[in-house]
Backbone bond lengths (Angstrom), bond angles and torsions (degrees), N, CA, C in turn:
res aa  C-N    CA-C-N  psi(-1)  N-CA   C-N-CA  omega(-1)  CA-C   N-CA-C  phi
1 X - - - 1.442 - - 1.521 108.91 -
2 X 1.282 121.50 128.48 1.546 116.90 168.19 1.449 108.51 -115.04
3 X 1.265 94.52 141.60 1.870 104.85 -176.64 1.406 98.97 -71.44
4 X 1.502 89.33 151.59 1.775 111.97 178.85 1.408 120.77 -70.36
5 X 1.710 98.37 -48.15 1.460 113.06 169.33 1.218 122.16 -174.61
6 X 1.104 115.85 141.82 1.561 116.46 -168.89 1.803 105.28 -83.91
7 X 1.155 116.44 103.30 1.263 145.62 177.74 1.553 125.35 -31.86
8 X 1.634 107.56 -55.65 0.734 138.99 -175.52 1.648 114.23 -72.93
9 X 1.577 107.67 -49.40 1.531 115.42 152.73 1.607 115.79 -42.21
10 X 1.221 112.31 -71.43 1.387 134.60 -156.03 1.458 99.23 -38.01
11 X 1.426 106.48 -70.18 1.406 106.51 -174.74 1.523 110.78 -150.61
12 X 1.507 117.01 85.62 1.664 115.29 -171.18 1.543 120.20 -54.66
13 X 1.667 118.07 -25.44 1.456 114.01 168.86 1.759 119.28 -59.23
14 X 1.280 114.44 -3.81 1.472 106.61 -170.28 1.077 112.70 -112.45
15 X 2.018 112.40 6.28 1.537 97.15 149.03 1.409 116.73 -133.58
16 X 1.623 104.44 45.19 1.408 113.39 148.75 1.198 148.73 -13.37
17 X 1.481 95.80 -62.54 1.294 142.84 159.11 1.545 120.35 -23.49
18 X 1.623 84.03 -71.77 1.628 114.45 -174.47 1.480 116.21 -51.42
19 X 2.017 86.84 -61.40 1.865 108.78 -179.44 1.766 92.65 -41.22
20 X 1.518 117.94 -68.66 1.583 108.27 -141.00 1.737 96.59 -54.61
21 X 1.541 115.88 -49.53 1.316 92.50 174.79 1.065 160.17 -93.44
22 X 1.562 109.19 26.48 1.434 149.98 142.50 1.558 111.08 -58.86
23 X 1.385 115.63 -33.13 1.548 122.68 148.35 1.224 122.51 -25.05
24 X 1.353 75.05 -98.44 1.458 116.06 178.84 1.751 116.83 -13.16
25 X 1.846 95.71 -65.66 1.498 104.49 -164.45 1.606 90.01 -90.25
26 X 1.211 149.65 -12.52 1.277 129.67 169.12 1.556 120.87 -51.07
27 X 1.389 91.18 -41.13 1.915 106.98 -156.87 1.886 93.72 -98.82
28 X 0.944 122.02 10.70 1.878 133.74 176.76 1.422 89.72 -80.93
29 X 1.724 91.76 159.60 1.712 100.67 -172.98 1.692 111.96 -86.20
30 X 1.832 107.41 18.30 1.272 111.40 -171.48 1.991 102.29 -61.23
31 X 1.060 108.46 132.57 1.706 116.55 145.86 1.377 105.82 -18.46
32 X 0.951 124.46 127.67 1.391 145.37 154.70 1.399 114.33 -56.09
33 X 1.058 143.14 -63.93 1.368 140.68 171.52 1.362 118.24 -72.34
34 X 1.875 116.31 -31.14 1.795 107.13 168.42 1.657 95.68 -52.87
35 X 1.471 112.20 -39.86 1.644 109.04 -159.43 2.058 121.34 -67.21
36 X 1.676 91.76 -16.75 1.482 102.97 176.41 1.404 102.67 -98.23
37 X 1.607 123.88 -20.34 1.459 102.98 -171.88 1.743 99.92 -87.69
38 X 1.581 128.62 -30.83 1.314 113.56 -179.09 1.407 117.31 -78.73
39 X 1.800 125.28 13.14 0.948 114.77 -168.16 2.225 99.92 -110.75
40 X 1.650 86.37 -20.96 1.140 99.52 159.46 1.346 136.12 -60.16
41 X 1.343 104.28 -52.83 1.480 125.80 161.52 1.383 125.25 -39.51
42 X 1.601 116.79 -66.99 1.416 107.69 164.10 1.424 120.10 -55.92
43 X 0.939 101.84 -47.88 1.908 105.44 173.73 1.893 106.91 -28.17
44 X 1.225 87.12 -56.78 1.786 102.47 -171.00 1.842 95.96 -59.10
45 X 1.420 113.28 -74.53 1.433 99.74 161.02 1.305 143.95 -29.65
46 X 1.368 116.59 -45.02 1.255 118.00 154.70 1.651 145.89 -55.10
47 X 1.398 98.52 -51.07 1.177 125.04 -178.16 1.254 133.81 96.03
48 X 1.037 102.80 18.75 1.330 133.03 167.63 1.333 127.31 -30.99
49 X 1.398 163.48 88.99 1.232 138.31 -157.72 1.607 112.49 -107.03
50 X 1.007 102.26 -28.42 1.680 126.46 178.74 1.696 94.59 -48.97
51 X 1.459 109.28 -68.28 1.359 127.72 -161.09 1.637 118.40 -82.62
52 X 1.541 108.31 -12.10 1.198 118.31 160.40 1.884 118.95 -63.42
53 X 1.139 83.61 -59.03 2.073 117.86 177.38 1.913 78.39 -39.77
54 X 1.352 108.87 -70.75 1.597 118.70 -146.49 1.955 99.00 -45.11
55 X 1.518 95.76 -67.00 0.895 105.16 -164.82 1.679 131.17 -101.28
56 X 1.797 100.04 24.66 1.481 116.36 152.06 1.633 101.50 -90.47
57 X 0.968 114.83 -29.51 1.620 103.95 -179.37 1.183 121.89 -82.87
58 X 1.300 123.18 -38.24 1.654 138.66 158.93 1.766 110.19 -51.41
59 X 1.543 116.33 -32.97 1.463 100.98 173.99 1.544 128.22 -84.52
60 X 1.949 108.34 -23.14 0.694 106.38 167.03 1.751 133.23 -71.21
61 X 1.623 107.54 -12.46 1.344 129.19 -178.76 1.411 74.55 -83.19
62 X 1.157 171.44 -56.61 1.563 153.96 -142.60 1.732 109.16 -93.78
63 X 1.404 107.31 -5.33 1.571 119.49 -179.66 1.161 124.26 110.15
64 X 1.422 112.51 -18.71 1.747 126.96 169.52 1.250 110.67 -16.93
65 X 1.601 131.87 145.45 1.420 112.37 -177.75 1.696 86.40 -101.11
66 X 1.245 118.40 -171.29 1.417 141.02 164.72 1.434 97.80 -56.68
67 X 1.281 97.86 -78.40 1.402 108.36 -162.05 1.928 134.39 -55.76
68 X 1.440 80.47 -8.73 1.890 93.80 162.50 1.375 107.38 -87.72
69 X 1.427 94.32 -46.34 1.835 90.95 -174.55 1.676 111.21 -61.79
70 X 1.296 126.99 -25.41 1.309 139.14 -166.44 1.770 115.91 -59.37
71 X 1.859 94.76 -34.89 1.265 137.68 -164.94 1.217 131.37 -81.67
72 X 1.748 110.31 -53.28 1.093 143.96 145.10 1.456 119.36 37.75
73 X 1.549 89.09 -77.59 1.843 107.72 -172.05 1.145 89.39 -79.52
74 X 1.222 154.28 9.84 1.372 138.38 173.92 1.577 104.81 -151.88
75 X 1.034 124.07 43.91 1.538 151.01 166.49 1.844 96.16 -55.34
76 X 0.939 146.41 -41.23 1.062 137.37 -167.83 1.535 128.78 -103.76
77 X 1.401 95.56 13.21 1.610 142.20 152.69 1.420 127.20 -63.05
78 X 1.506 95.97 -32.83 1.579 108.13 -148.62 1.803 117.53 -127.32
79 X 0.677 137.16 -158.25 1.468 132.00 -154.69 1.971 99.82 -157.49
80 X 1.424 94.40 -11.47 1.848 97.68 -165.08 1.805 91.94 -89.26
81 X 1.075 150.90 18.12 1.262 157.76 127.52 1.771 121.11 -55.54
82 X 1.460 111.43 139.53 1.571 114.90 152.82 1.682 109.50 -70.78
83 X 1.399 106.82 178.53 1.230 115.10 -178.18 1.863 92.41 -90.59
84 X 1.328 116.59 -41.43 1.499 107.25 173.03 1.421 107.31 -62.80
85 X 1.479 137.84 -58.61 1.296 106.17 -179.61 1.435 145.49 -87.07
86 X 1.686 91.66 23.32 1.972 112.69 167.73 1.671 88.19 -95.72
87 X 1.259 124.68 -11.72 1.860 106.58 156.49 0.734 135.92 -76.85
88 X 1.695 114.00 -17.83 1.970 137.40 -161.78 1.542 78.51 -86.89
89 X 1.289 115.22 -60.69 1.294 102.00 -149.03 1.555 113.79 -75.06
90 X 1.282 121.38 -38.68 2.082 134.95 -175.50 1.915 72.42 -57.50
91 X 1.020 128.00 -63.50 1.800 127.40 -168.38 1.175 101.45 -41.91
92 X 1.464 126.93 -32.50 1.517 125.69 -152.30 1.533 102.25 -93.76
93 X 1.666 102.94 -55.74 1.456 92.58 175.81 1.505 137.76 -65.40
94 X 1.784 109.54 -25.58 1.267 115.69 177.17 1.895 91.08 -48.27
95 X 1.481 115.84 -79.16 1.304 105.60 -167.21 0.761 141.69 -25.20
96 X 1.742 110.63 -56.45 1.620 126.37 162.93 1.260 105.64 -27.00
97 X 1.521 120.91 -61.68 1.195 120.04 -158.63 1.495 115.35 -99.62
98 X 1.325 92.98 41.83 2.212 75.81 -167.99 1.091 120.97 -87.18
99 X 1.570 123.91 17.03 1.519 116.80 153.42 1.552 109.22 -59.49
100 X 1.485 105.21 -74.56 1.962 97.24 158.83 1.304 145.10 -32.89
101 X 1.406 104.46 -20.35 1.382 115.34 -167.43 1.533 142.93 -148.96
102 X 1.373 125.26 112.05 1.477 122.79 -147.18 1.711 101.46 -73.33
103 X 1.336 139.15 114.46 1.258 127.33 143.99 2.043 103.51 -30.64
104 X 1.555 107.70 109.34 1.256 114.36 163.90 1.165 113.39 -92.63
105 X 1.297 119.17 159.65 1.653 132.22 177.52 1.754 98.35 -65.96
106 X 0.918 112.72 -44.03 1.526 113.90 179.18 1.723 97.96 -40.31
107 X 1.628 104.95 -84.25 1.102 106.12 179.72 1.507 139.87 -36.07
108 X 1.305 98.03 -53.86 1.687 120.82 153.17 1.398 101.25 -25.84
109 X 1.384 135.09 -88.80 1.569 155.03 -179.98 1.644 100.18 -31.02
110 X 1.329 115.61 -58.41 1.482 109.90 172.53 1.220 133.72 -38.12
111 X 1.473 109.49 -62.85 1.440 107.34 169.77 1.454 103.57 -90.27
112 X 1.062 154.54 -9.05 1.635 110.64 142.91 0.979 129.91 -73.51
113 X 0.911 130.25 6.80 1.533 132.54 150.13 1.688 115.16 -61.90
114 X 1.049 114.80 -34.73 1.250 122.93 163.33 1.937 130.69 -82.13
115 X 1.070 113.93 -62.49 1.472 142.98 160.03 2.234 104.58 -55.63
116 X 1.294 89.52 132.71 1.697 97.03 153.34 1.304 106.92 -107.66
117 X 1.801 98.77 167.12 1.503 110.22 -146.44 1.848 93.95 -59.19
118 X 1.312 117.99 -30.69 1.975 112.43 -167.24 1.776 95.70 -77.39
119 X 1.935 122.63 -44.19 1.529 82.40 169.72 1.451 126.21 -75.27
120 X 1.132 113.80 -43.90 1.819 107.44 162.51 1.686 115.27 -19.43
121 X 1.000 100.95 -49.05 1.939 100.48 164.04 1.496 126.52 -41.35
122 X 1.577 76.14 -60.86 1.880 93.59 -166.91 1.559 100.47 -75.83
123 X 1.315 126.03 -22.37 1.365 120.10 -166.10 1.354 94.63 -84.96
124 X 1.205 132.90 -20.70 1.598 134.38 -173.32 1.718 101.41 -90.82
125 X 1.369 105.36 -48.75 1.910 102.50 172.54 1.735 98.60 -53.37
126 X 1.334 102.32 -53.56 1.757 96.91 -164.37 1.728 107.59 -46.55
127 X 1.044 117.80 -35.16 1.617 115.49 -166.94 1.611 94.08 -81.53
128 X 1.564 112.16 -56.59 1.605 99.38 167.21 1.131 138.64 -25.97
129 X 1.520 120.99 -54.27 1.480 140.87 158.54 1.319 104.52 -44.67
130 X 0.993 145.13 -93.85 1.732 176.91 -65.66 1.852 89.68 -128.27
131 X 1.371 116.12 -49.28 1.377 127.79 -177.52 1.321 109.62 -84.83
132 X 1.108 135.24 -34.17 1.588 130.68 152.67 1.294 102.65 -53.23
133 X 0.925 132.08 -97.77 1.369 158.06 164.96 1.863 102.74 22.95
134 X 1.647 101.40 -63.93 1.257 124.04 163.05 1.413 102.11 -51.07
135 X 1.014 127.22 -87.53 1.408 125.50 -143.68 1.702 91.38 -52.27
136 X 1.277 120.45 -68.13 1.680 148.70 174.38 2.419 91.24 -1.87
137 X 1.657 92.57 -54.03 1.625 106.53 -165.45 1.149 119.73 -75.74
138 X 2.127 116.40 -36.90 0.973 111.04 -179.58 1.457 107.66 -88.78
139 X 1.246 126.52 -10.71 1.713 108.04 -173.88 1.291 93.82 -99.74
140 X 1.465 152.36 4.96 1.985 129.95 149.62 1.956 77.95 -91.51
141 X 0.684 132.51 1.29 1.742 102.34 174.81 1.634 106.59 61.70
142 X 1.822 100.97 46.89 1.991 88.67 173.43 1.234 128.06 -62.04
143 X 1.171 161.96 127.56 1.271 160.17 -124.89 2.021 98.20 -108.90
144 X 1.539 96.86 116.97 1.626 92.47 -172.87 1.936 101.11 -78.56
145 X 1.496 96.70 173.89 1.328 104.31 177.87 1.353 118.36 104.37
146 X 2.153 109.07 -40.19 1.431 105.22 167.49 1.375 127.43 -36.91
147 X 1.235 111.35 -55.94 1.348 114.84 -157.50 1.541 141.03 -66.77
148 X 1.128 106.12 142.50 1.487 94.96 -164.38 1.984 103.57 -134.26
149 X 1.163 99.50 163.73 1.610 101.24 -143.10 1.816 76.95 -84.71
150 X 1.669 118.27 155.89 1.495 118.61 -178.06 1.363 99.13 -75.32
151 X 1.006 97.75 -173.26 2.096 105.20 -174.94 1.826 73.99 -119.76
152 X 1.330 116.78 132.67 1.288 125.29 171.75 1.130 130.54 -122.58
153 X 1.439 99.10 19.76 1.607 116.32 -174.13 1.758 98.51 -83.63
């Protein structure tokens, strides 16, 4: 696969946008690992490969084991989930998918039951982000595998 164009070159003011709320939900009081597994998740929905690479390696740098991430797409199979982050994620896919699919009050009620109203925010920016993000990778065709986690020391 060769990328279309590197994005970020092309023109850095046009994902301004993106960065601040890539901010935003980094520095939110969301979980660190709810925040790599729903970003994973859409990825997987999407199809993303760029953003899979990104953010299987970024969760496991957050402590993620293998074996959740392994699971993932079939998380609702399994027992190796919290009950809050089998909400991040049913939250994650309704969005992903909400041409298919109504955010219900049911659902809604679920994860706040879990989430307060500022992560309920960030968990809703995070999928916002995460789904740009996707689309943003697969239409220049970024080439997965680059990426490598920052040194943040």
């Amino acid at each position: 696969m060769k990328e279309r164009m590197d994005y970020f070159k092309t023109d850095p003011k046009a994902l301004k946008g993106m960065l601040e709320l890539e901010k935003y939900v980094v520095a939110s009081e969301l979980d660190p690992i709810i925040f790599e597994l729903v970003k994973t998740r859409a990825s997987q929905i999407n199809g993303c490969a760029y953003c899979l690479d990104m953010h299987t390696k970024d969760a496991r740098h957050a402590g993620e084991t293998e074996q959740r991430l392994y699971v993932l797409s079939a998380w609702k199979e399994t027992s190796f989930y919290s009950d809050k982050e089998r909400a991040a994620l049913e939250y994650t896919e309704a969005l992903t998918l909400i041409s298919e699919n109504e955010v219900s009050d049911a659902l809604y009620q679920k994860v706040q039951t879990h989430f307060s109203d500022k992560e309920l925010l960030a968990l809703t920016m995070t999928i916002v982000a995460i789904n740009g993000w996707n689309r943003i990778a697969i239409a220049f065709r970024t080439v997965p595998g680059s990426y490598q986690i920052a040194n943040k020391d």
